[in-house]
PAGUDO-857131 format. One line per 4 residues: number of its first residue (from 1); their letters; for each residue x, y negated, z of N, C-alpha, C. Coordinates in Angstrom, 2 decimals, always signed. Layout:
N
NUM = A = X,Y,Z,X,Y,Z,X,Y,Z | ...
END
This chain:
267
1 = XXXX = -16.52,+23.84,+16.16,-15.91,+22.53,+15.92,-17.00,+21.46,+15.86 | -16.54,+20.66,+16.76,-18.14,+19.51,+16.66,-18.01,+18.46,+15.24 | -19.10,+17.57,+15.29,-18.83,+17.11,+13.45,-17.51,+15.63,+13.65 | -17.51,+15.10,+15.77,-16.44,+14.20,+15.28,-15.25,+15.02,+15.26
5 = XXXX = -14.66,+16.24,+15.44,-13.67,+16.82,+15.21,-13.41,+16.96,+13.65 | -14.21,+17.56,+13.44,-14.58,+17.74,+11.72,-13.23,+16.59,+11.05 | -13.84,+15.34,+11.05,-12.79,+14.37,+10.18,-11.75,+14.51,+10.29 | -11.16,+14.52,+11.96,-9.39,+14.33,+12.09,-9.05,+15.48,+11.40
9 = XXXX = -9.97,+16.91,+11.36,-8.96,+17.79,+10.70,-9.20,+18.11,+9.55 | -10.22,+17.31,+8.77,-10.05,+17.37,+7.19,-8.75,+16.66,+6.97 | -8.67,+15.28,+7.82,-7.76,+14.09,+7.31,-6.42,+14.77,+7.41 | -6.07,+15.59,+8.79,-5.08,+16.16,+9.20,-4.58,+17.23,+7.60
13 = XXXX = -5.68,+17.70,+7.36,-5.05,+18.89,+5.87,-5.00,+18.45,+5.31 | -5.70,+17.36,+4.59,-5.59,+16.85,+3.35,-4.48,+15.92,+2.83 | -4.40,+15.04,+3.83,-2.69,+14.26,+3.53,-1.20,+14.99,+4.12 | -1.27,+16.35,+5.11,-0.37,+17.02,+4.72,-0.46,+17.58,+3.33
17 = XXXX = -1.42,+18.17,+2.63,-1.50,+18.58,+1.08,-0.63,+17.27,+0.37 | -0.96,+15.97,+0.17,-0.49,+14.68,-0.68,+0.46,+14.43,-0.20 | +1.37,+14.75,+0.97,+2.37,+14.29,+1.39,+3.52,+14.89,+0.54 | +3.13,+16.00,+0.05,+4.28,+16.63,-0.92,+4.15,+16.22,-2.34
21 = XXXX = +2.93,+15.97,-2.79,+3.12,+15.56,-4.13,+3.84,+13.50,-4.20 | +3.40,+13.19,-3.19,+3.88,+11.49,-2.83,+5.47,+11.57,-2.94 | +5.66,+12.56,-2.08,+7.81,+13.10,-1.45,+8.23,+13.41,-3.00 | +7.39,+13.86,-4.26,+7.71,+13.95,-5.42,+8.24,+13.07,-6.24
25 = XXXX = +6.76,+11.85,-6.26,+6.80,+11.24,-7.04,+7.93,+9.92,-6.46 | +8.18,+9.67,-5.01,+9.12,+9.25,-4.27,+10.67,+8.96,-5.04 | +10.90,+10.54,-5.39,+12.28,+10.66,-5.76,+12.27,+10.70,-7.18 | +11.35,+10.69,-7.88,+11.30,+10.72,-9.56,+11.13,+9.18,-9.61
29 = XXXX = +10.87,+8.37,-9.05,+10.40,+6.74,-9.40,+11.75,+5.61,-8.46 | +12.79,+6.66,-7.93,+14.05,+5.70,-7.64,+14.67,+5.37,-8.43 | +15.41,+4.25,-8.14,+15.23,+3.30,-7.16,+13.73,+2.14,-7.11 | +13.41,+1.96,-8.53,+12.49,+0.70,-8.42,+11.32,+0.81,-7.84
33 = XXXX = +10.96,+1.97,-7.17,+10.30,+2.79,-6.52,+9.91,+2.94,-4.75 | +11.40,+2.88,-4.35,+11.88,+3.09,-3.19,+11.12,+2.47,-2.29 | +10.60,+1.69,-1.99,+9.74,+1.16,-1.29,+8.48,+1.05,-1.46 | +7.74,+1.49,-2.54,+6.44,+1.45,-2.61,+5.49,+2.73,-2.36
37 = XXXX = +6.31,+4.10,-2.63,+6.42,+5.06,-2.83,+6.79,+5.93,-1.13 | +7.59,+5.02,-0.73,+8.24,+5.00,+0.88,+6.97,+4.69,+1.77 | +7.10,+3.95,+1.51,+5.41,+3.26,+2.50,+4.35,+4.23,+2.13 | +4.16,+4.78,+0.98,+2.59,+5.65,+0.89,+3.10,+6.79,+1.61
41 = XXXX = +3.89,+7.45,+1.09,+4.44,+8.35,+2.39,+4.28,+8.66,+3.72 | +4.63,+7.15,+4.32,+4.85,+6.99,+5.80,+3.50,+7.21,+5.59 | +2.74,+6.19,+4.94,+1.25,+5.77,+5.55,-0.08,+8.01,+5.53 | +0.35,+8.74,+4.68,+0.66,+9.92,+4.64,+0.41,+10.45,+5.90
45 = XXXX = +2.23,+10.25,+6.34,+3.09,+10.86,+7.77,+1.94,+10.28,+9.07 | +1.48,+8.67,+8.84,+0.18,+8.03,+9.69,-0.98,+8.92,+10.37 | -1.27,+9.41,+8.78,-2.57,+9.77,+8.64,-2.82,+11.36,+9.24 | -1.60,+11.92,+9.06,-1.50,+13.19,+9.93,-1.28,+13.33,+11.26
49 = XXXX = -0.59,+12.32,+11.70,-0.20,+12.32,+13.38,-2.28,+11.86,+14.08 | -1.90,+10.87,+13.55,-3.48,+10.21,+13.65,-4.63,+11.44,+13.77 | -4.52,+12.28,+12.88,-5.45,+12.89,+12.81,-5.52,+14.47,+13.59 | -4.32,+14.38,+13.94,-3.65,+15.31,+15.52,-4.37,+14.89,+16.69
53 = XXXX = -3.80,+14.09,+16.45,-3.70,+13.28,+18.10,-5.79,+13.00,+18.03 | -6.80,+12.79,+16.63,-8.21,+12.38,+16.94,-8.83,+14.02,+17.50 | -8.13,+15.40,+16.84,-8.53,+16.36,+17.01,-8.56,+16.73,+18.49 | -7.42,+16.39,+19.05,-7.37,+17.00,+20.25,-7.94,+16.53,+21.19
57 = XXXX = -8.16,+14.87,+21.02,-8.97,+14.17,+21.81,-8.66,+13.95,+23.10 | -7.35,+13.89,+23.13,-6.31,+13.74,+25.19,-5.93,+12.36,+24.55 | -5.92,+11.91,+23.73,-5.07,+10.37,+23.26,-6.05,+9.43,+22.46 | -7.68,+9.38,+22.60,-8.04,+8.22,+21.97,-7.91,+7.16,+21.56
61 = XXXX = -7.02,+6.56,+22.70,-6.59,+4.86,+22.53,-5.28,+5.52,+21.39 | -4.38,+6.11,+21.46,-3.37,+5.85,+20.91,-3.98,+6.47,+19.25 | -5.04,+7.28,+18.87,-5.65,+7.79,+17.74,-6.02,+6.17,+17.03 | -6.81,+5.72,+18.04,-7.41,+4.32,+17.34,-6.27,+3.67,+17.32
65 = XXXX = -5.23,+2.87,+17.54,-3.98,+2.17,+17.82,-3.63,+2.76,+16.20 | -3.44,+4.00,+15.61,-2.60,+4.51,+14.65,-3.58,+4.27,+13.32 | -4.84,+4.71,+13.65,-5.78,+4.38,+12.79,-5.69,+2.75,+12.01 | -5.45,+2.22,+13.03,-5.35,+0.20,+12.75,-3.81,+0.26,+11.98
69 = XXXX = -3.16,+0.47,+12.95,-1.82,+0.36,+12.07,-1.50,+1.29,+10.88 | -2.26,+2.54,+10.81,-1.74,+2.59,+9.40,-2.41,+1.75,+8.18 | -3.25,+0.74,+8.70,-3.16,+0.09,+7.34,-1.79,-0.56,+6.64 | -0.77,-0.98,+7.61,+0.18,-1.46,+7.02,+1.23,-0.79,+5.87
73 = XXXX = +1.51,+0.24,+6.37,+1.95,+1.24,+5.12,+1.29,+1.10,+3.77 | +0.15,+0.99,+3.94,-0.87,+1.13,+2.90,-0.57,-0.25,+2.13 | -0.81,-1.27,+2.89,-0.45,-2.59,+2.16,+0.55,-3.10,+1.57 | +1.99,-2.61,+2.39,+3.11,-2.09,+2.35,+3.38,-1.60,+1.19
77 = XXXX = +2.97,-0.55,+0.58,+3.02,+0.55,-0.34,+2.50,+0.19,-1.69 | +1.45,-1.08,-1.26,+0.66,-1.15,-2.87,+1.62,-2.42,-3.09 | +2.67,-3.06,-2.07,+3.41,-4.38,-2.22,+4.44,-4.23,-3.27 | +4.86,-2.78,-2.67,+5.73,-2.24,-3.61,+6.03,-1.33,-4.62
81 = XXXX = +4.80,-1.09,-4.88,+3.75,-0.59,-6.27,+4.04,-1.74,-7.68 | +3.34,-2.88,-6.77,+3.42,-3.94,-7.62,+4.94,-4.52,-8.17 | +6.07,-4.39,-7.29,+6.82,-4.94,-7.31,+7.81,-3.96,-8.23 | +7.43,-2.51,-8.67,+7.93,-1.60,-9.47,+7.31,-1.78,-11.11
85 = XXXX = +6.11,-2.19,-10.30,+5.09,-2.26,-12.18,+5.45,-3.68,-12.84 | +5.99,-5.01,-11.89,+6.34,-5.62,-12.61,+7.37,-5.80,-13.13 | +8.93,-5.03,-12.28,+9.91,-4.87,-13.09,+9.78,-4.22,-14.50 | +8.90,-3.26,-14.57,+8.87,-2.17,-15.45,+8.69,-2.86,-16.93
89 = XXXX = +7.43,-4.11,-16.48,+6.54,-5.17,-17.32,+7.20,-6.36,-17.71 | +8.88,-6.08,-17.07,+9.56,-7.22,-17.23,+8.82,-8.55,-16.89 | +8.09,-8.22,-15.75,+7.04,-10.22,-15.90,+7.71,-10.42,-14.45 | +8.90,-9.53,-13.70,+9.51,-10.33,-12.61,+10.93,-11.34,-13.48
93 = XXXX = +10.69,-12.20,-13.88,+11.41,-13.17,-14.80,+12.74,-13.92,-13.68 | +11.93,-14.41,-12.67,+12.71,-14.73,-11.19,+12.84,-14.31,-10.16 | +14.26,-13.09,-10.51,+14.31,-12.21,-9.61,+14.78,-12.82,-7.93 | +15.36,-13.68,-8.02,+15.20,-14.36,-6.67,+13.92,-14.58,-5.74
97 = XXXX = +13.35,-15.06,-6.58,+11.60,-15.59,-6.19,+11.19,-14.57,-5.76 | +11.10,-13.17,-6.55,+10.72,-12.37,-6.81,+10.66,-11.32,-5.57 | +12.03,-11.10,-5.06,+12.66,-10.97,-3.64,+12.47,-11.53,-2.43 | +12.31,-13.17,-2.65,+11.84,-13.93,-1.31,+10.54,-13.74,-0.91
101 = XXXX = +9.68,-13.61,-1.70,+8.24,-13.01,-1.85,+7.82,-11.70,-1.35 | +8.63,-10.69,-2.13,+8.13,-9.30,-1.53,+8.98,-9.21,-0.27 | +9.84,-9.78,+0.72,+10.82,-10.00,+2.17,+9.54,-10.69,+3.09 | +9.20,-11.62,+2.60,+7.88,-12.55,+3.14,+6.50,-12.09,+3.48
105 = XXXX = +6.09,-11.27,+2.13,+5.28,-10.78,+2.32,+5.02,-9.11,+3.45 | +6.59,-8.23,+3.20,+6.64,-7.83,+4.47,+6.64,-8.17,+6.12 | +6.98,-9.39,+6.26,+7.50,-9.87,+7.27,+5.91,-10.04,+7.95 | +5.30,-10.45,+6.75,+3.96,-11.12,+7.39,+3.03,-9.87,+7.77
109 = XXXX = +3.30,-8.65,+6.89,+2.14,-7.69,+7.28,+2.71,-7.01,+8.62 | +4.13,-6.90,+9.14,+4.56,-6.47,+10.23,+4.34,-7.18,+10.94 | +3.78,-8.73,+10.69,+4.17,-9.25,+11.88,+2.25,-9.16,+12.19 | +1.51,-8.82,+11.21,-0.03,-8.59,+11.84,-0.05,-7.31,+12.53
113 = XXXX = +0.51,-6.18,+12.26,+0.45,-5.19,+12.75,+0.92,-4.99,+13.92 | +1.57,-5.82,+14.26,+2.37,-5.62,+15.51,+1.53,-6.34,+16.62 | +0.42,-7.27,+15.90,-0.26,-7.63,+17.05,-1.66,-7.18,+17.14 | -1.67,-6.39,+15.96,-3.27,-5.24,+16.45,-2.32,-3.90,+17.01
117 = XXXX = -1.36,-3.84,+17.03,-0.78,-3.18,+17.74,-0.39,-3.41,+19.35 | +0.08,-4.36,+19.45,+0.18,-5.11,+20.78,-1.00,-4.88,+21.98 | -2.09,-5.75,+21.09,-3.22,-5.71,+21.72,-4.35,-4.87,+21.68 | -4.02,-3.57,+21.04,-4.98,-2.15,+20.94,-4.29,-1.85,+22.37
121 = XXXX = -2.92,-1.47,+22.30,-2.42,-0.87,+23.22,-2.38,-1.53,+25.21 | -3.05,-2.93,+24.60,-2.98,-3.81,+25.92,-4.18,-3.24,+26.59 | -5.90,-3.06,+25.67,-6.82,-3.26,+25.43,-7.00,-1.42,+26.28 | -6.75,-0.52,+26.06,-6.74,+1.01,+26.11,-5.88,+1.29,+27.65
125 = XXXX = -4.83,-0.12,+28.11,-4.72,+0.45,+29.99,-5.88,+0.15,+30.28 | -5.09,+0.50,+31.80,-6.11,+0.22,+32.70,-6.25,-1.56,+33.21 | -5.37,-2.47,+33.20,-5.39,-3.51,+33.23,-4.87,-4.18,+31.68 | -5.80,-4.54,+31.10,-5.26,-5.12,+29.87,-5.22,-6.56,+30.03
129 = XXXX = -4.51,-7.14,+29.13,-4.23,-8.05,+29.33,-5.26,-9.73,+28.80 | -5.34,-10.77,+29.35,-6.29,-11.67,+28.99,-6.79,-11.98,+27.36 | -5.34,-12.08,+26.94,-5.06,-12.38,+25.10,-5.25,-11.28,+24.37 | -5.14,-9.84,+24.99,-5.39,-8.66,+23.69,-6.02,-8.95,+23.12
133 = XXXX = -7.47,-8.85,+23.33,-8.70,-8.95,+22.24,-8.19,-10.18,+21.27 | -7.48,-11.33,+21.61,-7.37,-12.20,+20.62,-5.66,-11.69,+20.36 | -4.95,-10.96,+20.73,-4.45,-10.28,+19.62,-4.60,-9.49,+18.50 | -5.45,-8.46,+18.99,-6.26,-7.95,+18.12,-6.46,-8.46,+16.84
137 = XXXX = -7.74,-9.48,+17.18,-8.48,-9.93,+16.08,-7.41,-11.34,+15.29 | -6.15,-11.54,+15.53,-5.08,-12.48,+14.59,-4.25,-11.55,+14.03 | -3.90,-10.01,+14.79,-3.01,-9.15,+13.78,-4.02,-8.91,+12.56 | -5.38,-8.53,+12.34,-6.12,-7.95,+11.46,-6.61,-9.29,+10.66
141 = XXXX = -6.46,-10.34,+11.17,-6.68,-11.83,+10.04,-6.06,-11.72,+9.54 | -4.08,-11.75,+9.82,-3.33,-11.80,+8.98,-3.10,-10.32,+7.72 | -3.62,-9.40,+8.28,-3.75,-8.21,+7.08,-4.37,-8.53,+6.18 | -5.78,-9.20,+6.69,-6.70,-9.23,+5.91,-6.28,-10.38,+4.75
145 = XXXX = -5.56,-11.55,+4.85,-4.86,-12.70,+4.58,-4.04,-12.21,+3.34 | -2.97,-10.91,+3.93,-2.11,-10.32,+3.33,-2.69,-9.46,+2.14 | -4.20,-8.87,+1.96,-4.89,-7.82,+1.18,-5.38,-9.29,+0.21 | -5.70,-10.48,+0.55,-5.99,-11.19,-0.50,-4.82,-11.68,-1.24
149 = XXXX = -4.07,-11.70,-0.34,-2.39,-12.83,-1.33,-2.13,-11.75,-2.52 | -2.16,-9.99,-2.07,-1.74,-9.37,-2.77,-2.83,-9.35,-3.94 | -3.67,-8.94,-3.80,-5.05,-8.95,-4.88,-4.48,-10.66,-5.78 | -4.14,-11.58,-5.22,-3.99,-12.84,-6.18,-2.65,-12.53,-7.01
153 = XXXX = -1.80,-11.81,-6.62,-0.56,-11.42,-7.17,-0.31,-10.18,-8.38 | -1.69,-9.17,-7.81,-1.73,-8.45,-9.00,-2.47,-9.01,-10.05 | -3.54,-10.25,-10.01,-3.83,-11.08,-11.25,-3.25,-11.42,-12.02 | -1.87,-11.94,-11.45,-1.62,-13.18,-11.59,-0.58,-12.00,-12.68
157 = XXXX = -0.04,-11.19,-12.48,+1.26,-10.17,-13.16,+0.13,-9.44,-14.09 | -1.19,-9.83,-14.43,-1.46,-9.41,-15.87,-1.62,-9.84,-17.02 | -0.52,-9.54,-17.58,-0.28,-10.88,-18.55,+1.01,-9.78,-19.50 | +0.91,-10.10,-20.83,+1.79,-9.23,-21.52,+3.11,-9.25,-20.99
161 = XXXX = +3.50,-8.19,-21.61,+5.48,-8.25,-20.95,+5.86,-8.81,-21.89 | +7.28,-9.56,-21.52,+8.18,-10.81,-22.06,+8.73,-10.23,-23.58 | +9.22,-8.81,-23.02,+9.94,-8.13,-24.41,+9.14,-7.76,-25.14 | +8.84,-7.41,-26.31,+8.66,-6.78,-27.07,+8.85,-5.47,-27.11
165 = XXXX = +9.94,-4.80,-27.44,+10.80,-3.55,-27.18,+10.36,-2.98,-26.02 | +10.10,-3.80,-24.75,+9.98,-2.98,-23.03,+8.22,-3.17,-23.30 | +7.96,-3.38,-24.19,+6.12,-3.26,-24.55,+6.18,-1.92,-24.79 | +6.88,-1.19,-25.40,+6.70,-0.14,-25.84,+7.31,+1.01,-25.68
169 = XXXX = +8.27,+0.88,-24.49,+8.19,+1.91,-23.81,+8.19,+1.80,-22.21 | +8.95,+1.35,-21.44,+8.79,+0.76,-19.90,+7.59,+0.23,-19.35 | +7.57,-0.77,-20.30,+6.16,-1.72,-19.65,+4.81,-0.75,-19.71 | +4.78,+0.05,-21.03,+3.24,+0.97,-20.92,+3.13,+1.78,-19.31
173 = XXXX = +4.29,+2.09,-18.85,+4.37,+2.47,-17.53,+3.81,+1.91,-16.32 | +4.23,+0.66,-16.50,+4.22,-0.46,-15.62,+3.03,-0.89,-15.49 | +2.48,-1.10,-16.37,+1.07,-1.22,-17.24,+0.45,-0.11,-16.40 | +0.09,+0.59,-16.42,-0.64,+2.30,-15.20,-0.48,+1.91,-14.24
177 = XXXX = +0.76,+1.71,-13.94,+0.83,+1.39,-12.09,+0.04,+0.00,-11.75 | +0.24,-0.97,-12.96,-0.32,-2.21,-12.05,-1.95,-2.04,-12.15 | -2.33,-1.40,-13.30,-4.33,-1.47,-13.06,-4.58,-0.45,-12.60 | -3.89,+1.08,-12.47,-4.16,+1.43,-11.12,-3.96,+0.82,-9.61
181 = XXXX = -2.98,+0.26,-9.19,-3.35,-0.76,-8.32,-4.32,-1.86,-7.96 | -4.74,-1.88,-9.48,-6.11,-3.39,-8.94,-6.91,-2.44,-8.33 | -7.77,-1.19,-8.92,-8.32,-0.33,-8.91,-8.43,+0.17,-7.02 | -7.09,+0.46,-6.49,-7.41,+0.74,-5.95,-6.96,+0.05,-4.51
185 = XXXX = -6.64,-1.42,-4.61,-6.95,-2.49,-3.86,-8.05,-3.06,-3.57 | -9.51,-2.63,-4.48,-10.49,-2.83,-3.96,-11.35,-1.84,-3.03 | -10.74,-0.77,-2.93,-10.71,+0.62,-1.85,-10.08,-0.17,-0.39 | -8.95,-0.86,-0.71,-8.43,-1.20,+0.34,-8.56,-1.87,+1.57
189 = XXXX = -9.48,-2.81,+0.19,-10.18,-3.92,+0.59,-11.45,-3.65,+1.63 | -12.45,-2.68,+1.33,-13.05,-2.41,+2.05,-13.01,-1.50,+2.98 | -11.56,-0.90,+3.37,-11.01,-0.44,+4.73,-10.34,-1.74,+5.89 | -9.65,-2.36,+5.04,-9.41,-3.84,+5.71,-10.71,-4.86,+6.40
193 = XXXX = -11.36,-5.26,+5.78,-13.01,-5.67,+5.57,-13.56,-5.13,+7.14 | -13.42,-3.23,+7.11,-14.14,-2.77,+7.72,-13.61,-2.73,+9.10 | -12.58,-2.82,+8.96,-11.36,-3.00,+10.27,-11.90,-4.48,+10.87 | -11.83,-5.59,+9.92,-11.36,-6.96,+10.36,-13.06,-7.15,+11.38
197 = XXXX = -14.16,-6.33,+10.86,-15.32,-6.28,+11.43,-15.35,-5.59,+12.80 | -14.53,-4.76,+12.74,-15.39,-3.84,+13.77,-14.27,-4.18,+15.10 | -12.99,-4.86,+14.80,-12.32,-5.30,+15.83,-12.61,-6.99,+16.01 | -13.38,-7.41,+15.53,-13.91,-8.80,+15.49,-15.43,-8.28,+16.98
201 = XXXX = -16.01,-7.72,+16.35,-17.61,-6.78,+16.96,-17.53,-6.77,+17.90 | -16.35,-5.61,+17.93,-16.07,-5.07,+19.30,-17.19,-3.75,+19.47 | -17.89,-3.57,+18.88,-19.28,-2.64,+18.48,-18.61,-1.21,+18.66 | -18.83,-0.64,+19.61,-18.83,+0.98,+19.43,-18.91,+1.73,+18.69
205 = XXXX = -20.17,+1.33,+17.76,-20.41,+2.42,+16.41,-19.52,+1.98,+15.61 | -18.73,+1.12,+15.52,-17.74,+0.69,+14.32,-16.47,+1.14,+14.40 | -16.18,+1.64,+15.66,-14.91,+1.95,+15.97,-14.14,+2.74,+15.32 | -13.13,+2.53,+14.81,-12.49,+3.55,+13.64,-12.32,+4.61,+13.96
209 = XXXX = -12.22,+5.01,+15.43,-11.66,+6.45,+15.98,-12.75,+7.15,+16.58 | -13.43,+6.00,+17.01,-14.57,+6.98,+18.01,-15.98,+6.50,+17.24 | -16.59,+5.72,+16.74,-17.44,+5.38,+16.13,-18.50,+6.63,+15.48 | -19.25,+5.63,+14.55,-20.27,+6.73,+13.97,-19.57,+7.44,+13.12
213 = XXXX = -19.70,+8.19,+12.91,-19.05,+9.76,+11.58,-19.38,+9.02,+10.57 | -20.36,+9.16,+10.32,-21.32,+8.22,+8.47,-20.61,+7.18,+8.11 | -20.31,+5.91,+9.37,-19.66,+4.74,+9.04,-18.02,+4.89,+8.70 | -17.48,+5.68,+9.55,-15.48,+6.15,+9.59,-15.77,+7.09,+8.02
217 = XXXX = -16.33,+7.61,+7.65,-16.24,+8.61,+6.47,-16.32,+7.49,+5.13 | -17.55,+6.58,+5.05,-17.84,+5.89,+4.24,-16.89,+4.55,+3.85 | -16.44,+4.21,+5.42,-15.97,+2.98,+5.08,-14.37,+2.70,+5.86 | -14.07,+3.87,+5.94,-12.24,+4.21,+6.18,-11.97,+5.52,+5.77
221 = XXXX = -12.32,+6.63,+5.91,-11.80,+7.87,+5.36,-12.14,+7.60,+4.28 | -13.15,+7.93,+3.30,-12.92,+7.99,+1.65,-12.81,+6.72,+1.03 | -12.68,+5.20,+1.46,-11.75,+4.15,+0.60,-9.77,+4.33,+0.83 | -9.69,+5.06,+1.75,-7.93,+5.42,+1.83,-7.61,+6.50,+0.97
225 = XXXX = -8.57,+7.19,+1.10,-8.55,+8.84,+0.77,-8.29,+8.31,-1.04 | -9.65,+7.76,-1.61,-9.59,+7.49,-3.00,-8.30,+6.47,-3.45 | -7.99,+5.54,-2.85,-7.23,+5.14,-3.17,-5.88,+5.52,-2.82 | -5.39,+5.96,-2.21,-4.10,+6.96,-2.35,-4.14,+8.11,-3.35
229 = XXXX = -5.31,+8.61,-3.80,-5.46,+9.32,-4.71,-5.00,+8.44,-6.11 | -5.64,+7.50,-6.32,-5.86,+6.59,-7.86,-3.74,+6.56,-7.68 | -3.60,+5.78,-6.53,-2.35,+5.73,-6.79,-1.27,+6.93,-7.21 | -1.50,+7.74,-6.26,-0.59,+9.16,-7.06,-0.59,+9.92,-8.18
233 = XXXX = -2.26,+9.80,-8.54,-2.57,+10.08,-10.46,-1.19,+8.67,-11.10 | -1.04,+7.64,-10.79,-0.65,+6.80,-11.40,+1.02,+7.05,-11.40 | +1.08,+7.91,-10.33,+2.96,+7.84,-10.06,+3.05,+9.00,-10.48 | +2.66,+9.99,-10.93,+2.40,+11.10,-11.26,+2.56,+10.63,-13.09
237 = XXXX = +1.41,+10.05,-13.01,+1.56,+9.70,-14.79,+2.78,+9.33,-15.45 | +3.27,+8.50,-14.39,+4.62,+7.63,-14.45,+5.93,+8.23,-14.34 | +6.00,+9.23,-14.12,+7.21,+10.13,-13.69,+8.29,+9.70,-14.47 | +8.21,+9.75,-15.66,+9.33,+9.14,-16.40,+9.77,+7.39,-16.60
241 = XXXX = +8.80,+6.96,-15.77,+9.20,+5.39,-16.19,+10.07,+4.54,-15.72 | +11.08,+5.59,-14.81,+12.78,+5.41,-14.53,+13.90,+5.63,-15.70 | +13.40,+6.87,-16.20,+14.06,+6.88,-17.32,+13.87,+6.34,-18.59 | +12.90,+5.92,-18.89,+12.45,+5.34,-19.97,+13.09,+3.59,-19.92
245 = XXXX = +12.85,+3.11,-18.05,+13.29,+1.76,-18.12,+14.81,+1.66,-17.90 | +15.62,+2.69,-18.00,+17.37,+2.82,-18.46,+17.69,+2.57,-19.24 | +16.88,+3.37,-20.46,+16.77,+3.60,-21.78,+16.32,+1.92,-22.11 | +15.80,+1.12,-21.96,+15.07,+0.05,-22.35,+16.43,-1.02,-21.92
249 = XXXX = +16.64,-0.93,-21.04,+17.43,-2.27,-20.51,+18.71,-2.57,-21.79 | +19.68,-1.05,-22.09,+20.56,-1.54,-22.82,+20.11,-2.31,-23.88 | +18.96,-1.55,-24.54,+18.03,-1.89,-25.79,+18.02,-3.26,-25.86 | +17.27,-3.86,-24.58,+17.00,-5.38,-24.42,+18.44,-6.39,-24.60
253 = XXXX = +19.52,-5.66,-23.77,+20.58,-6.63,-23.96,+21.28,-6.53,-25.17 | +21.29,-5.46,-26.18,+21.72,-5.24,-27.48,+21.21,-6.26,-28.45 | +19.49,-6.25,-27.70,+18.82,-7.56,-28.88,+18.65,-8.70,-28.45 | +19.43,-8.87,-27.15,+19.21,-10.23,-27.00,+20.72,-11.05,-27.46
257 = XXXX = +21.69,-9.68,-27.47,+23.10,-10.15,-27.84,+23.11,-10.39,-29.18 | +22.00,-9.84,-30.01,+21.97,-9.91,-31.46,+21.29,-11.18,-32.16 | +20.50,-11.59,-31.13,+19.65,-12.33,-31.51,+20.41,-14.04,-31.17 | +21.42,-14.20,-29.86,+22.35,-14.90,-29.72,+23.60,-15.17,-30.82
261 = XXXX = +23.64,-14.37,-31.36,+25.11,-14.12,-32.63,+24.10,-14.82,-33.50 | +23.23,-14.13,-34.13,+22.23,-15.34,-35.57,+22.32,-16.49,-34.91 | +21.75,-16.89,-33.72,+21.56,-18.50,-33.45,+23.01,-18.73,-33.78 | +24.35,-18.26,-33.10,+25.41,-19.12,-33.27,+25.62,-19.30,-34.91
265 = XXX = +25.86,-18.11,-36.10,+26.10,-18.04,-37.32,+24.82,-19.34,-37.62 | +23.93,-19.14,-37.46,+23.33,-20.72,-38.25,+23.76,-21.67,-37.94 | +24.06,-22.17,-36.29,+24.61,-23.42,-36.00,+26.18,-23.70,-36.71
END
């Protein structure tokens, strides 16, 4: 086995191994879950085809093409990470907002992916087309765009939870998922980073699929690798913080109905 074979089929075993504990924590963290949990998955399901298709080496262009796009899952996945830890934290206050935001913010990472997708695949015929390369390099701006909005969003949701009561049991949940997420958005960050470079370059040795071994190991295999890890210790930890936030909600409306009855009896 030569050493660039080596990676696709560590990558190939190792996220079939996480793909079952992810399909776990998947169905223990529905519904508020469903999409964040969904996306690490896919991004998973990515990382194995990807790493098929680098072993065998009959499909380069389409290895590199999968390599780029699975960042979106990934971004995808920590969107809706966040969007579980802040229900949990009760700090989604405007659930409207709340919704137009995480719809938006999908819209925007599909709509980058689709054009480092576009233009990988323009770039890999035999006649590609004039604009690829500057498709390319505007699908991976807007990721990169999308890895900062999110990093400003998990700041911005650290901040105590509203209730009291969901402090102490839901939110401690919520609480894990969201600073494991900062944690491992800065993993992300420097797979994004390393992407937005090396399809900017154009540099051979940078190439995510065919590139140097040292550089794909250092600065895309083990920042995905660790951070899909940080995240599944975290959904893993969390297993119960569906049931715990059931348990919490009546709680909340019991004391907020209680706390409405005193205001009226004084007035």
């Amino acid at each position: 086995m030569t050493s660039h074979a080596a990676l696709p089929t560590a990558e190939l075993a190792i996220y079939a191994v996480l793909a079952v504990p992810v399909l776990v924590v998947l169905f223990r963290h529905l519904p508020l879950g469903a999409a964040g949990w969904g996306y690490l998955f896919a991004f998973c399901t990515l990382r194995i085809v990807g790493g098929a298709l680098s072993r065998s080496g009959k499909q380069p262009a389409a290895a590199n093409i999968i390599s780029n796009v699975g960042l979106s899952p990934l971004l995808l996945a920590a969107s809706g990470i966040l969007h579980e830890a802040r229900h949990l934290r009760a700090a989604a206050a405007n659930k409207s907002l709340e919704l137009t935001l995480f719809v938006f913010y999908h819209a925007a990472v599909l709509a980058g992916v689709a054009l480092v997708a576009a233009g990988g695949s323009s770039l890999s015929s035999d006649h590609p087309k004039p604009n690829a390369s500057k498709l390319v390099k505007a699908g991976i701006a807007i990721l990169t765009v999308c890895w900062v909005a999110l990093c400003a969003w998990v700041v911005s949701s650290v901040r105590p939870p509203r209730h009291v009561r969901a402090a102490a049991t839901a939110a401690r949940e919520g609480t894990v998922l969201l600073y494991s997420l900062a944690a491992s958005l800065v993993l992300v960050g420097i797979r994004v980073l390393y992407s937005l470079v090396a399809l900017c370059s154009e540099k051979p040795s940078l190439n995510p699929a065919t590139g140097s071994l040292a550089i794909r190991v250092v600065l895309a295999f083990l920042p995905e690798l660790i951070a899909v890890l940080i995240l599944l210790g975290a959904g893993i930890l969390t297993l119960n913080a569906m049931r715990l936030r059931a348990a919490a909600v009546p709680a909340e409306t019991e004391g907020s109905g209680k706390q409405a009855e005193e205001t009226t009896t004084r007035v």
